[in-house]
Residue, then its C-alpha position, 0 to 999 in steps of 0.5 A: x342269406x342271414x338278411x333275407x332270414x331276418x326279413x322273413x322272421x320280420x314278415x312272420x310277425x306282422x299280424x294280419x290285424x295289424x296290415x288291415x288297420x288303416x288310418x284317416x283324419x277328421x273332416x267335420x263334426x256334426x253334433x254326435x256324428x264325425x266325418x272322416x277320410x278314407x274310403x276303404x272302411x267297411x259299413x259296421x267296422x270298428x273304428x278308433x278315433x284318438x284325441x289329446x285326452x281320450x281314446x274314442x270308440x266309434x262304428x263306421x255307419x256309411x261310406x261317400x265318397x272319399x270319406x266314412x261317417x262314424x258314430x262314436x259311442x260316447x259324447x265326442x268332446x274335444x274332437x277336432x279337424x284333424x284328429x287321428x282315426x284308426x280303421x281296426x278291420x274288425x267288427x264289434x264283439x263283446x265280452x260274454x258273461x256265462x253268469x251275467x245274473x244280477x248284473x248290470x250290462x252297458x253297451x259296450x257289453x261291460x259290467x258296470x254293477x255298482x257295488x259289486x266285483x265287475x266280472x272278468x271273462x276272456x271269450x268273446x261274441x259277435x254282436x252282428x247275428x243272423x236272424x233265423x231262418x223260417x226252416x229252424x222255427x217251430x209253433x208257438x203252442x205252450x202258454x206262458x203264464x203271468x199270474x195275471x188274470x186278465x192276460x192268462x185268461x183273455x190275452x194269453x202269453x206263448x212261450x216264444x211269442x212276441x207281444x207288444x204292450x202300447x201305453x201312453x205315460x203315466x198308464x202302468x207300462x212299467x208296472x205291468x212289464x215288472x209283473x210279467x217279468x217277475x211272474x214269467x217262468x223262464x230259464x234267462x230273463x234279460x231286461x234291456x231298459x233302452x234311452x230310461x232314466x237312471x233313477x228306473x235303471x236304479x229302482x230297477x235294479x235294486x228292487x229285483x237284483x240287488x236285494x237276493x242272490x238273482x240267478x235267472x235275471x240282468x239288466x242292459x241299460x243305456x240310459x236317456x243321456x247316452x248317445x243314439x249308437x250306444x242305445x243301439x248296441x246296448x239293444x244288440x248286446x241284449x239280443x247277442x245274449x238271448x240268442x246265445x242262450x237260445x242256441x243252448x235250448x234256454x227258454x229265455x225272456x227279453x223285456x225292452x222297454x222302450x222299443x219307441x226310444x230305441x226307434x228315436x235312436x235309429x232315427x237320428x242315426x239314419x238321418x245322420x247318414x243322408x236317409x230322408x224321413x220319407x215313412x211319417x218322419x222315419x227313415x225307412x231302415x228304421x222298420x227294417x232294424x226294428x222287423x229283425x229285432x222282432x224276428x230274432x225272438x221266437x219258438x225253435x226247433x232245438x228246444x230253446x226260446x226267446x219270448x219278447x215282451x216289447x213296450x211302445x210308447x203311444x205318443x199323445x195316446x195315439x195308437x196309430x203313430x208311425x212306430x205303433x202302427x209299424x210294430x202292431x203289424x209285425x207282433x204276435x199280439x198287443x195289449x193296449x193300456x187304457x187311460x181311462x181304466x187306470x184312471x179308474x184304478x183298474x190295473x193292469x189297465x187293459x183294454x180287453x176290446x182293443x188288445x189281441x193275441x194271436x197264438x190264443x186258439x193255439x195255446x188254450x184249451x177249448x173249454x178255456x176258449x169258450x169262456x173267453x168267447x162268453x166274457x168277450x161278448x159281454x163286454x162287446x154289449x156293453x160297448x154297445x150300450x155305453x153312451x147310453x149309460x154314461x150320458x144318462x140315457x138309461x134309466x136303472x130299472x127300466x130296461x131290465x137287459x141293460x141293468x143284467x148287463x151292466x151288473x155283469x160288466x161291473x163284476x167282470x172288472x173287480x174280476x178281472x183286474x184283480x189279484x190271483x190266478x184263476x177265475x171265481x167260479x161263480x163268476x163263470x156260472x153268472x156269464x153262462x147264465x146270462x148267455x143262455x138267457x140272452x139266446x132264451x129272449x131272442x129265440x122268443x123275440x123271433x118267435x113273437x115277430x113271427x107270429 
């Protein structure tokens, strides 16, 4: 009797944790990526991988056969044929920082603010999150202003919106996404600077955290050097974070810079794992990541938000390579730099003809519409008209439409592409001005071709 009560206490303190961790050996190695036995392991489970010096996290990405692929999350030195891994049974959680503001978060969710007490917090979040569902979404149908004239007044920012900013390097990408995130009003603003350099992470930090008490804004970095599943989960912590916040009816800003590098990372999981790059060099589940990063952000019925503010590196500036043209399909609005404008040294250097955004007609008013339509045309003529312009064609002076008109277009850019909230008032009475007499000389070229 008293062993059969022996045995019971034993049973009782046998945790179901502790039944459900399995372990297995290293197969083989392949650069960031390690084979190992066992074939009871779960697609996303966390994995322990043990070697002489260090104790190694990894994330089990597929399954074959009698053996699991895992990605560890920092560079697996000195794993060998042998070493011993631990299935923990469990998915990847992260510490939750009730004020992460004026912090830096990696991807593993730590604190690793330099110079500062590292925050301390006992309650956890899963890091595998359901994308909403359509019936908890509501309209996109308040601006968010930026204090940027060429954005509020022509390609306006909703709050909960997705919008995308496409740049080749050198064109002001992380100027103007510091702009929107400093000038941006929002609850939560979380930054996650995925496969960047230290030196921006750093810049970054010290420009707009370290040097004032910052209540509203933190940083999730993983750095160029950091391994593919690390810039993954550093991207999955920000997102955890914003839909937290969210689900407390925060308006919150996520800025990612750069989805492309993010993109890469994907990249090299999945064709690690055996995916062909059958979708212009991508395998296809880097689409399918990148479409539920997307729809993670958005307007909600409960009151909260998240607005996303995205960069894509255009590759050669090549607006239609594969992950530009992937995520101009699925955003709610682009701005395309423009090499050309910056070289001018117009900033934010965007093209106006090229960029859309798609809550426009829901978030302004009509009378704000209508002066966009009028500053939109202006430019429509004088695309027209710009090789005849520039190839010298067009002598000033002998086409009195043409000079109108490029007057007007070079007075819309000191405009535009200058500093301050609002439209020179003059300025909008030069392009209603120059509209009516358009109408006047056609409506008298019709009339004289009648006649």
């Amino acid at each position: 009797m008293p062993s059969k009560l022996l045995v019971k206490k034993a049973f009782n303190r046998v945790s179901v944790s502790s039944l459900t961790q399995v372990y297995g050996k290293v197969t083989q190695v392949h650069g960031y990526f390690i084979e190992a036995s066992y074939t009871d392991a779960k697609v996303g489970e966390v994995a322990k991988l043990f070697t002489h010096e260090q104790e190694l996290e990894c994330e089990v990405v597929s399954i074959a056969d009698e053996f699991a692929l895992l990605a560890p999350l920092e560079m697996p030195l000195g794993v060998s044929v042998g070493s011993r891994v631990k299935y923990t049974g469990s998915f990847p959680e992260i510490p939750f920082l009730r004020e992460p503001f004026g912090k830096i978060l990696n991807g593993l969710g730590q604190d690793i603010t330099f110079g500062r007490s590292h925050a301390v917090t006992h309650e956890n979040i899963s890091l595998f999150t359901n994308i909403p569902s359509i019936n908890t979404r509501a309209p996109v149908d308040t601006i968010a202003n930026t204090s940027i004239k060429v954005i509020d007044h022509l390609l306006p920012i909703g709050r909960g919106q997705k919008l995308g900013i496409f740049s080749g390097s050198g064109v002001g990408k992380s100027t103007l996404l510091n702009k929107i995130q400093k000038n941006l009003q929002a609850d939560i603003k979380i930054v996650a600077m995925i496969g960047e350099r230290s030196r921006e992470v750093v810049e970054f930090y010290e420009e707009y955290l370290a040097q004032i008490y910052c209540k509203d804004t933190f940083i999730v970095a993983s750095t160029s050097d950091e391994s593919p599943m690390m810039k993954h989960r550093a991207l999955s912590v920000a997102l955890s974070y914003a839909q937290a916040f969210r689900d407390e009816g925060k308006h919150v800003l996520l800025v990612v810079d750069s989805i492309t590098r993010f993109a890469h990372a994907l990249r090299e999981i999945g064709i690690s794992r055996g995916e062909l790059p059958i979708a212009r060099g991508y395998p296809t589940s880097v689409f399918t990541e990148l479409s539920k990063v997307v729809e993670t952000c958005g307007n909600f019925k409960n009151g909260g938000c998240i607005t996303g503010i995205m960069s894509i590196l255009v590759d050669g500036d090549d607006e239609n390579e594969p992950i530009s043209d992937y995520m101009r399909g699925i955003l709610d609005g682009h701005l395309l730099l423009d090499r050309r404008l910056s070289d001018r040294g117009l900033y934010p250097s965007v093209d106006i003809l090229k960029s859309r955004s798609r809550v426009t007609e829901r978030i302004l008013s009509s009378s704000d519409i209508a002066i966009l339509k009028d500053i939109m045309l202006v430019y429509s003529k004088y695309s027209d008209i710009e090789d005849v312009v520039k190839t010298g064609i067009h002598v000033p002076g002998s086409n009195s439409d043409i000079d109108d008109l490029i007057r007007l277009k070079e007075l819309l850019d000191v405009e535009l592409y200058s500093s301050g909230e609002s439209l020179n008032k003059e300025m909008i009475h030069e392009i209603s001005k120059y509209k009516t007499n358009s109408r006047t000389k056609k409506s008298t070229k019709s009339e004289s071709d009648l006649s």
